[in-house]
Structure formats: structure tokens, C-alpha cells
C-alpha positions in Angstrom: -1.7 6.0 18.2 -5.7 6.4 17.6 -6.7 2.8 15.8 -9.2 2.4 13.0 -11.9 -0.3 12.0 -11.3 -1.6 8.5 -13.7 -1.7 7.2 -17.1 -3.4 8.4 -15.4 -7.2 9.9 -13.4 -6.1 12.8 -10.3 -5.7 12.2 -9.1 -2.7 14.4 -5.7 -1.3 12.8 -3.5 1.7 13.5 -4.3 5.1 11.5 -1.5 5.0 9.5 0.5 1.5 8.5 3.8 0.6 7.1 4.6 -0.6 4.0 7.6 -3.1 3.9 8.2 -3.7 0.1 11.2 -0.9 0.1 13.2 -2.9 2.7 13.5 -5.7 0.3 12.7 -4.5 -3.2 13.1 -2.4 -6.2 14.5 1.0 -3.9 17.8 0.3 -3.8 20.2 -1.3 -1.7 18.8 -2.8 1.8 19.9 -2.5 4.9 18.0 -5.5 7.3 19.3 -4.0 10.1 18.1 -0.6 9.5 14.9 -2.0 8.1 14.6 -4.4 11.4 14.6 -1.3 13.6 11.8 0.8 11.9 9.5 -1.8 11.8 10.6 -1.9 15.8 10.5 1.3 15.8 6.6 1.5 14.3 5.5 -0.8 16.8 6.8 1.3 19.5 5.0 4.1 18.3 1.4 2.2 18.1 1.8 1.3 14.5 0.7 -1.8 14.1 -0.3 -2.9 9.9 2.3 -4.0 8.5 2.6 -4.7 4.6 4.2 -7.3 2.4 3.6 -9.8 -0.4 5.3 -12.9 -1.3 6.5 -11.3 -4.4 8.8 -8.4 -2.7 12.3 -9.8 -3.2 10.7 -12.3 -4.2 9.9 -14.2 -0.2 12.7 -12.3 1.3 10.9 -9.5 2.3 8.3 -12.1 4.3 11.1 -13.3 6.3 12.5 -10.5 7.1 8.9 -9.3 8.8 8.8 -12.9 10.3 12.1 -11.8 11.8 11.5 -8.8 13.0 8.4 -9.6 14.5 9.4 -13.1 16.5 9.6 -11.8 19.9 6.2 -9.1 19.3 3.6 -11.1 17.2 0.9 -9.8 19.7 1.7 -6.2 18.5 1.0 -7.0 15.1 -1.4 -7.3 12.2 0.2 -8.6 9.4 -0.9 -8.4 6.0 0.5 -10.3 2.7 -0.8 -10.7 -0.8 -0.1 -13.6 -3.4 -0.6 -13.8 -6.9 2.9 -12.9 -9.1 4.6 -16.0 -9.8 8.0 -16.1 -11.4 8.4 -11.9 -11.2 7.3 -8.9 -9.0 5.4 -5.8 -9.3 8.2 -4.0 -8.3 10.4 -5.2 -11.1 8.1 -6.4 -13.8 7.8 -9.8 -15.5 6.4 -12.9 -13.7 2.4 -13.8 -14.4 -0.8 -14.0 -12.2 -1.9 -16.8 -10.7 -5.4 -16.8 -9.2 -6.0 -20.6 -9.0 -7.1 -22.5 -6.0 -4.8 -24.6 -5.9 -2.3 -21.6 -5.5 -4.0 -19.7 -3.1 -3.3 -23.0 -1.1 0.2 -23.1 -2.0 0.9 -19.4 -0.9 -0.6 -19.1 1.9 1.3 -22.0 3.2 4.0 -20.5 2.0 4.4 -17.2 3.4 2.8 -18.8 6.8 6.5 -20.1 7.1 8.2 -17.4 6.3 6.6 -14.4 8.7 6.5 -17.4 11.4 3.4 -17.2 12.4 0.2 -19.7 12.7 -2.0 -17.3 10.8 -2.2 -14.2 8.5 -4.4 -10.8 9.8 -5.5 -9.6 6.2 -5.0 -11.5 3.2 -4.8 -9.8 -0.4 -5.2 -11.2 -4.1 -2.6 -9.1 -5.2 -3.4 -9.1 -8.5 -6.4 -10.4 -9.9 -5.9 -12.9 -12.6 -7.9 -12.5 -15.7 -8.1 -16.2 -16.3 -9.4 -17.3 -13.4 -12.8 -16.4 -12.0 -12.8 -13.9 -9.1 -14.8 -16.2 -7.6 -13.1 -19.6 -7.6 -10.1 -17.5 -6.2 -12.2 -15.5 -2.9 -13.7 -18.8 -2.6 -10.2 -20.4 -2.0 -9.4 -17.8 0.0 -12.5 -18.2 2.2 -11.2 -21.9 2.3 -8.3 -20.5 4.7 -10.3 -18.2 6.7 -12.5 -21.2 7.9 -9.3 -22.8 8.4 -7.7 -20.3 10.9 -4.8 -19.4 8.7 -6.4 -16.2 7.6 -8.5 -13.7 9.5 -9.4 -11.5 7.0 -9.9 -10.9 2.6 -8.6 -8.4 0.6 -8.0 -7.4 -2.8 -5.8 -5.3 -4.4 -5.9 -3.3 -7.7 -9.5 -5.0 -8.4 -12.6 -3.3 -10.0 -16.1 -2.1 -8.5 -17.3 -4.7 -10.6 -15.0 -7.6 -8.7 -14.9 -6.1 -5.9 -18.8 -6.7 -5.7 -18.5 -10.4 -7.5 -15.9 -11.4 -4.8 -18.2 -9.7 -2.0 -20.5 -11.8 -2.3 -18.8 -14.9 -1.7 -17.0 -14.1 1.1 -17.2 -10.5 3.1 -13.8 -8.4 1.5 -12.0 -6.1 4.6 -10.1 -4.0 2.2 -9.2 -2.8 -0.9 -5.9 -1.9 -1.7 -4.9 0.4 -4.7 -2.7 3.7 -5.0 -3.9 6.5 -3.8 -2.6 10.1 -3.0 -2.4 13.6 -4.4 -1.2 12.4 -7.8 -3.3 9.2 -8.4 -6.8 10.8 -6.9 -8.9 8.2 -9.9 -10.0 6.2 -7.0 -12.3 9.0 -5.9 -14.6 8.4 -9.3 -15.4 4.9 -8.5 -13.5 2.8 -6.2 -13.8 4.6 -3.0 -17.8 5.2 -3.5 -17.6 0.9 -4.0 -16.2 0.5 -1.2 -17.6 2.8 1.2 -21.2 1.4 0.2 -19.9 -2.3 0.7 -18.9 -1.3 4.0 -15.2 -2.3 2.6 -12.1 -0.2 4.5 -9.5 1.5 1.6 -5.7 1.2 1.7 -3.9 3.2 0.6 -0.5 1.9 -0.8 2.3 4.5 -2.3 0.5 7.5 -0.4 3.9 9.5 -1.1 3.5 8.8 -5.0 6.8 6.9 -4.7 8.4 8.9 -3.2 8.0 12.0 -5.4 5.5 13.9 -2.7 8.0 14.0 -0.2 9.7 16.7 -2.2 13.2 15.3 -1.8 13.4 14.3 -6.0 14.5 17.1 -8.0 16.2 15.4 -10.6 15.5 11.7 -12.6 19.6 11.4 -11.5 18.7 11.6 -8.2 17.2 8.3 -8.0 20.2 5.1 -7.7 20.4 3.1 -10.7 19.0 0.0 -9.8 15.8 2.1 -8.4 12.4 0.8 -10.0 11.4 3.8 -10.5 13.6 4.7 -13.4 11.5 2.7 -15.5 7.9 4.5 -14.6 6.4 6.9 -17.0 5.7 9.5 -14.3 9.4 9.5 -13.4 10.6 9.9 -16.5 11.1 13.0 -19.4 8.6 15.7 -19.6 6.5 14.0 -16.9 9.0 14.4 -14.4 9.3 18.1 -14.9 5.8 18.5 -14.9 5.1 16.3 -12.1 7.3 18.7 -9.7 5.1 21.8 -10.3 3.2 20.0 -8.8 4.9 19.2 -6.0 6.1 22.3 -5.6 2.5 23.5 -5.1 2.3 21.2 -2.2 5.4 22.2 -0.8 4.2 26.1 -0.7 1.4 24.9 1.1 2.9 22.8 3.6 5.4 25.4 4.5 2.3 27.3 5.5 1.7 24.9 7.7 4.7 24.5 9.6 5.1 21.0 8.3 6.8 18.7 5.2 5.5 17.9 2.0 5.4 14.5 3.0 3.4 15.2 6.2 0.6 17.3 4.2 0.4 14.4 1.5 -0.7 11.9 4.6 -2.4 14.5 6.4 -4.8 15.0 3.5 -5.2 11.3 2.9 -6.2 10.7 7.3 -8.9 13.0 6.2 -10.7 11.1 3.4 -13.1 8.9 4.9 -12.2 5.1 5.5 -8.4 5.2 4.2 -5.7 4.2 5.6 -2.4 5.0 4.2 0.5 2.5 4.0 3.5 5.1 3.6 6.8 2.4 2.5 10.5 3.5 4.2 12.9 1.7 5.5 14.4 4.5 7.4 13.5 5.3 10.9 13.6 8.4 10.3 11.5 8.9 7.9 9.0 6.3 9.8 8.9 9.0 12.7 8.2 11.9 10.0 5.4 10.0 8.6 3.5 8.6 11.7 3.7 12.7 13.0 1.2 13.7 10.4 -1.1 11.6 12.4 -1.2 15.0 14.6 -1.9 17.4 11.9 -5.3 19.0 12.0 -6.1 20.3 8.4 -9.2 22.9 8.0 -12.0 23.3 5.8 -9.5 25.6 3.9 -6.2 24.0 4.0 -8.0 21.3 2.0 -9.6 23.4 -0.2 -6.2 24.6 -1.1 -4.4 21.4 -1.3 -7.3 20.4 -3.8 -6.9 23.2 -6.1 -3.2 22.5 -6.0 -3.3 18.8 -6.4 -6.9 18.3 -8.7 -7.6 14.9 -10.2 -5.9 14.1 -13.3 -2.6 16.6 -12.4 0.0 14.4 -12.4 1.5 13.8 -15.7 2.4 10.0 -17.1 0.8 6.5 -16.6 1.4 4.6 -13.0 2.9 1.7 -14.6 4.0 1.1 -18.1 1.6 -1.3 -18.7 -1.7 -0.3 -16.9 -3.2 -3.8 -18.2 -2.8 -5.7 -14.9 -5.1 -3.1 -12.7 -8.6 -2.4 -12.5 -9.7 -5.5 -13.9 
């Protein structure tokens, strides 16, 4: 698969990543087997960023990566994020914990866990409103000199951090949701970091699953699934959200291709982003990295624009929107 620089510090990662949180958290049962072989599965198809945080689970999710990636740490770039203590994003709860002294802590901690002698990218996951942005980068930067971590992220931050922490240590990426239903990055975030020279992940490029089309119904999703609790899943929001979908579908059938497949697609074509699609499914895995192939015209994104505009998807990301952009 064609690789990608990262932003402006060198790290060189595949087009399109994998996001891990699914196999372990908030989507419904898991299946470690299953989830063992797509990762196994991704590598063999030249996918090599993988995603986690100590909080999915919480730590499970860590050392299942740490499993799954024994025999093939060469293949690999792993990124982690810390930050939520005593809860998850996935499932709510749990504070934010920016201090040195846990920076320290959690990278230590999810060294042992993936098994490995350091970390690739390393994300604030949250950034914690009590603690200066940066006493926490500098911590981090504390690890890099170390050799535990190659590379600084944040994730969910604002322009106006993102610069702060900048400038005490160069930031690789940025991490925040982005895709044809949360398109507010475009306003500032992605100008931000394209000036810094910072590279842009995307996480939940499939808006949780929604853009894959499959979701017809809020019954469709199992009951212990997250996503029950999200305004955008739920009510009114849901039945307005799939017209929307339903506009990308009509256009992806034009294509010869899956709702899914266009939503990526469209996302490989904005400049510096790199999408982190979750599944713990092979199969899906192999649906996903095939968008890589997908050549979209001036028009095709014209028309996926004026089906998907900013500000078309109806509801709030999270309930409580408090914890991002800060």
C-alpha cells in the first residue's frame, strides 16, 4: 500500500490505518480471535498504523495489540493515547489527567502492555483543562528524549493548543473526528495544522458506523452498543441522519462501489489526512483498505459535497461536547 509522511517529522505511515478501539470496547461483544486476524490481516495488506489508548477496555485493548503484534513489531507503527483515568471515551465517566507525573505513569504502562520497548506516536487523548498544555507536551517530550516515544500527538485539542503545545515540542498529528457528517474540522483545525506542518487523523471516518449504510434502524444496533447513548443515533436525528446517507449511497452506486468505500475515498482526497476506519472484522478491513484504489473526479466530489455539506448531519457528537476543542 502507497505510505504517507505525517506530518512534517518523519514518520512515514500507511494511507489508510486501523483503528482498534471496536475489538475491545463499547461495539459489542469481542471476538480476540477474529480481532487478532484483521489486525494480521492489515499488515498483510501494507497497513501498518495501528490505533489504541489505554482507556479502550480499559488496558485490554493494549494487550491485545501487544499480542497480536509479538512475532511482527517491525511491520508496525503503533500509536496509543493516555489521559482518561477511572472511565473511557467509549463509555463515559472517568476524568482527565494531564499531569506529569501521569504522562510518566502511562506511558510505562501501556509500554508493557503492547510489549514493546517504545511507542511510534503518542497522543494526549484528551486535554485536561486543569493542567497547562504545556507542563503536559513537556512531559511528553521527557519520553521522546528518552526513547520510549518517537513521536507527539494530540487529540481533540484546539488551534489555540495545538500551537501552545507546538512550540514546546514539534506535534506529528492531530487526531479528531472527521468525515462526511463531522466536516467542522475544515473551518479551523485542518488550516492549523496544515500551516504547522502537523499531519491530520482522522478517527471514526465512517461516522460510527452510520456511513457504511448498513444502520437502518436505532434497533439494529446490540444493546450494550455505545452508540445507543449518542445524540446523532438517536430520535429524529437518526431519521434525519440517513437521508443523508442515503444521498451517499446514490452516489456511490454510481460508482460501482459501497457507501463505506466513497466515505474514505473522499477523505484520501483531502490533503494531509489519514483516516483510521475501526472494525474488527476482516472483512470489512478488506472493504475499507480497497477504497485506497478509488480515483474520485473533479465531479464526483463536487457531488459528494453537495450531498454531504458542512453542518448536515443532525445531533451533537457526544452528549457532552465539553471535553473537545479545548
Amino acid at each position: 500500500m502507497e505510505r504517507h509522511r505525517l506530518g512534517s517529522q518523519g514518520l512515514i505511515v500507511s494511507r489508510i490505518g486501523l483503528g482498534c478501539m471496536g475489538m475491545s470496547d463499547a461495539y459489542g461483544p469481542a471476538d480476540d480471535g477474529e480481532s487478532v486476524a484483521t489486525i494480521h490481516r492489515a499488515l498483510d495488506l501494507g497497513v501498518n498504523l495501528l490505533d489504541t489508548s489505554d482507556a479502550y477496555g480499559p488496558f485490554i485493548n493494549e494487550e491485545l495489540i501487544g499480542k497480536a503484534i509479538r512475532d511482527r513489531r517491525d511491520e508496525v507503527k503503533v500509536a496509543t493515547k493516555f489521559g482518561f483515568v477511572g472511565g473511557t471515551d467509549g463509555k463515559g465517566g472517568g476524568s482527565i489527567d494531564g499531569t506529569p507525573k501521569h504522562v510518566r505513569e502511562a506511558c510505562e504502562g501501556s509500554l508493557r502492555r503492547l510489549g514493546v520497548d517504545h511507542i511510534d506516536l503518542l497522543y494526549q487523548h484528551r486535554v485536561d483543562p486543569n493542567v497547562a498544555i504545556e507542563e503536559t507536551v513537556g512531559a511528553m517530550a521527557e519520553l521522546v528524549q528518552q526513547g520510549k516515544v518517537l513521536y507527539l500527538g494530540l487529540c481533540e485539542a484546539s488551534p489555540a493548543t495545538i500551537r501552545r503545545a507546538h512550540a514546546v515540542h514539534p506535534i506529528t498529528a492531530l487526531q479528531t473526528e472527521y468525515s462526511l457528517w463531522s466536516r467542522d474540522p475544515e473551518d479551523e483545525l485542518l488550516p492549523t495544522v496544515r500551516e504547522l506542518g502537523i499531519g491530520y487523523v482522522a478517527y471514526s471516518p465512517l461516522g460510527r458506523g452510520f456511513l457504511t449504510g448498513q444502520l437502518r434502524r436505532f434497533e439494529d444496533l446490540p444493546p450494550d452498543d455505545w452508540r445507543r447513548h449518542r445524540p446523532r443515533f438517536q430520535g429524529e436525528n437518526f431519521n434525519k441522519n440517513l437521508q443523508l446517507v442515503d444521498r451517499v449511497k446514490e452516489i456511490a452506486a454510481t460508482k460501482g462501489v459501497t457507501p463505506a468505500q466513497l466515505a474514505l475515498a473522499w477523505l484520501l482526497y483531502q490533503e494531509g489526512v489519514v483516516p483510521i476506519p475501526g472494525t474488527k472484522r476482516r472483512k470489512n478491513l478488506e472493504e475499507n483498505v480497497a477504497a485506497t484504489e478509488i480515483t474520485l473526479t473533479s465531479e464526483d466530489l463536487k457531488r459528494i459535497d453537495e450531498a454531504a455539506p458542512k453542518g448536515a448531519a443532525s445531533g451533537e457528537r457526544y452528549q457532552d461536547m465539553s471535553g473537545v476543542n479545548l
